[in-house]
N, C-alpha and C positions, 0 to 999 in steps of 0.2 A: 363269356368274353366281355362283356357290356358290365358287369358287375367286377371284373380285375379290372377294365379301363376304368373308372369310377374309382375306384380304389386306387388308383397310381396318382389319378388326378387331387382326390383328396389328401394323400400323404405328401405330394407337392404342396400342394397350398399351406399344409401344416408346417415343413417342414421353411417355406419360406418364413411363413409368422414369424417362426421360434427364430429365425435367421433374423430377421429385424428388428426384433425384442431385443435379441442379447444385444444387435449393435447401437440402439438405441441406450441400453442398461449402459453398455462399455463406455458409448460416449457421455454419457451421464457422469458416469465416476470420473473422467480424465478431466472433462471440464470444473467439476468440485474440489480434484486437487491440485491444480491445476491452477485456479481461484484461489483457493486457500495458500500456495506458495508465493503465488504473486502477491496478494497483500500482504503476506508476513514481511517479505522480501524489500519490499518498498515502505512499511509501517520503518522497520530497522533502520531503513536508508536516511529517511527523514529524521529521526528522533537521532541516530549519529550526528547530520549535518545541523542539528540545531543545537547540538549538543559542541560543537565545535566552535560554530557562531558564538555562544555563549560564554564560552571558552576564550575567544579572541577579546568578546566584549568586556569581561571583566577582568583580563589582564590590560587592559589598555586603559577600561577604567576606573579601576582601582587608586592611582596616582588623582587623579581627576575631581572623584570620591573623598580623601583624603583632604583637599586642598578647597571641596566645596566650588569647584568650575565649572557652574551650570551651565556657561557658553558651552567648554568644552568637553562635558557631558553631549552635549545637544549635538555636536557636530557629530562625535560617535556612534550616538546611536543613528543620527540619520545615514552614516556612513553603511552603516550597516543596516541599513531598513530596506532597503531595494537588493539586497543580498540574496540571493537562492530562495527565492518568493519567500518570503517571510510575509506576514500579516500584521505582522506589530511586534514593539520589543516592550516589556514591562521592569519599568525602574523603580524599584521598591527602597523607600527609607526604612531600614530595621527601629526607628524610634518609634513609629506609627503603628 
């Protein structure tokens, strides 16, 4: 008798382990992809939205460009520098 109860109490203990392993493992993988969709998701979001800015910037200063309006260059890009958190906007001369 002593030896089945010992046995029932050992296959409990076992069977929880293995019970919190797996959910340990499960939450392990959910959280990974989980992770991994989230920054893909939000990498996309950002490189669109800079990608639009960018977009707005060089249709508006193209004309600007053209006519060598460094006022109104300056006012553009400051226009858009406080835009969707940006960090900086880089104005490059193709002659340089």
């Amino acid at each position: 008798m002593a030896a089945s109860r010992n046995l029932l109490t050992n296959l409990r203990v076992k069977i929880t382990i293995y019970i919190l392993i797996g959910a340990v493992v499960f939450s392990g993988v959910i959280i990974l992809v989980t992770s991994h969709f989230l920054r893909q998701t939000l990498t996309d979001s950002l490189v669109n939205q800079g990608r639009i800015v960018a977009s707005s910037i060089a249709e508006l200063a193209a004309e600007k460009l053209i006519e060598e309006d460094q006022v109104g260059l300056k006012k553009i890009s400051e226009k858009y520098r406080y835009y969707l958190s940006n960090e900086y906007i880089i104005i490059v001369d193709a002659d340089y």
